[in-house]
C-alpha angles and dihedrals in degrees: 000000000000125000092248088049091051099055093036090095095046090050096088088056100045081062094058089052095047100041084043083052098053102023091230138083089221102046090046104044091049083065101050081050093054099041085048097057089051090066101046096046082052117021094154101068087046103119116253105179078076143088101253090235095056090043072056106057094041093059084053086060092043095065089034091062100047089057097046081044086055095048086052092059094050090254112155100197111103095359114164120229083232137005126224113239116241090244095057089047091054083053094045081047086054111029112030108030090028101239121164111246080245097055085036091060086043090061093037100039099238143104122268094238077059095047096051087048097053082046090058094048093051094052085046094054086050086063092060097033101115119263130255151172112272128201118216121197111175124128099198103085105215089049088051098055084041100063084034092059098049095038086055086047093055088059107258138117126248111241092192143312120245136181096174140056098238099044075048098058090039095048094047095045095044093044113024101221112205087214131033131207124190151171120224101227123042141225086243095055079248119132122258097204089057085051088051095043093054086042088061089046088087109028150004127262138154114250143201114191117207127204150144091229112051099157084074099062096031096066102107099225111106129001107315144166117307085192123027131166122200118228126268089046137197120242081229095055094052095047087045093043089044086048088050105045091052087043087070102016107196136113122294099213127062110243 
C-alpha cells in the first residue's frame, strides 16, 4: 500500500479538525493543502514509526506552528482573524478527533500531564462562555432530547426544536437562535443543509452540522460544514464542537 493510499481514509477528518481549529472551510482546508503538499514534496522524511493518521496530524501542526509562529512575529501573510488557544486545541485533540492525551502531547509538544491540563481549562473556560438560544433540527426523537439535555446543561436556552425544513426556516426566523444544530436528513426526506443555507440567507449563525455520514460533507470540494459531528456521537464532542462554534461565532457554512 502506498503512503497516499494509506492517509487517503484519514483525509476527511484532518479537515474537521482543521475547519474546528480555525472556525472556517477556507481557512482549514488551505492547511490540509498545504500540509499535504509537504509531504509530497518529501515523503521520505514522513514518519513511519508511526500510525499514518497520527504522521498526518502532525504535518497539520507543523504548518499550524509556523503560523502561529508567524502571528507572533507581526507577519501579516497568512494571519488568521483568531487564533485557537492552545487549551481548546488539546480538547478538540481529545474530544472531538479521539486522540489519546499521549498522541495529543506528541502533536502539541508537549507532555500528557500538560495536555489533560490545557483540556480542563478549556472545560473550565465553556462554563463561562455567555448564554445563548440554540436550534435544534433533528427528526429522530431521542437524538433530539439528547442534544436538548446537554445544551440546557451547558447553560443555554432552546429556541426551538425542528425535524423538517420548513418548521427549521419558520423557527429561526421567528425566534433568532445564537447557535444552530442540525441533521442532515429530515423527517420530510427534505435536506438540512438547504434549511441551514436559507437560514443563513438572512442572517448570520454559527452551525454544527450532525450526521452519520461526514465524508460526504468533508470532501473539500464545494461549501461545506466549519463545525460537524459523526453519528453516534460522544457527550464530549458536542460540548467541544458548541465551545468551538461560539468561540468564533460566525456562520458554517461560506455565503
Amino acid at each position: 500500500m502506498t503512503l497516499g493510499q494509506e492517509l487517503a481514509p484519514h483525509l476527511p477528518f484532518l479537515r474537521r479538525y482543521a475547519r474546528a481549529l480555525t472556525g472556517s472551510q477556507t481557512e482549514g482546508d488551505a492547511f490540509v493543502r498545504t500540509a499535504l503538499q509537504s509531504i509530497v514534496a518529501d515523503p521520505g522524511s514522513f514518519p513511519r514509526n508511526l500510525d499514518p493518521r497520527l504522521g498526518l496530524y502532525a504535518a497539520l501542526h507543523r504548518e499550524w506552528d509556523a503560523v502561529r509562529a508567524g502571528e507572533d512575529a507581526g507577519n501579516e501573510q497568512g494571519r488568521l482573524t483568531r487564533v485557537t488557544p492552545r487549551s481548546r486545541q488539546a480538547l478538540l485533540l481529545t474530544a472531538m478527533e479521539g486522540f489519546t492525551p499521549e498522541d495529543a502531547g506528541y502533536l502539541m509538544g508537549c507532555s500528557r500531564a500538560s495536555v489533560e491540563e490545557l483540556a480542563q481549562d478549556a472545560l473550565t473556560e465553556i462554563e463561562r462562555q455567555p448564554r445563548t438560544d440554540v436550534l435544534i433540527i433533528e427528526d429522530e426523537p431521542m437524538i433530539a432530547m439528547d442534544l436538548e439535555e446537554l445544551v440546557r446543561a451547558l447553560g443555554h436556552d432552546i429556541s426551538g426544536l425542528a425535524v423538517t425544513h420548513a418548521e427549521a426556516v419558520a423557527s429561526a426566523r421567528s425566534r433568532r437562535p445564537g447557535l444552530v444544530l442540525a441533521d442532515v436528513q429530515l423527517a420530510d426526506d427534505s435536506c438540512g443543509l438547504e434549511a441551514v443555507q436559507e437560514i443563513l440567507g438572512d442572517f448570520a449563525v454559527p452551525v454544527i452540522f450532525i450526521t452519520a455520514f461526514p465524508e460526504r460533507l468533508l470532501t473539500g470540494e464545494r461549501p461545506e460544514p466549519a463545525f460537524l459531528i459523526t453519528k453516534p456521537f460522544q457527550r464530549s464532542t458536542i460540548k467541544a464542537a458548541i465551545s468551538q462554534a461560539l468561540f468564533f461565532g460566525r456562520a458554517a457554512i461560506p455565503a
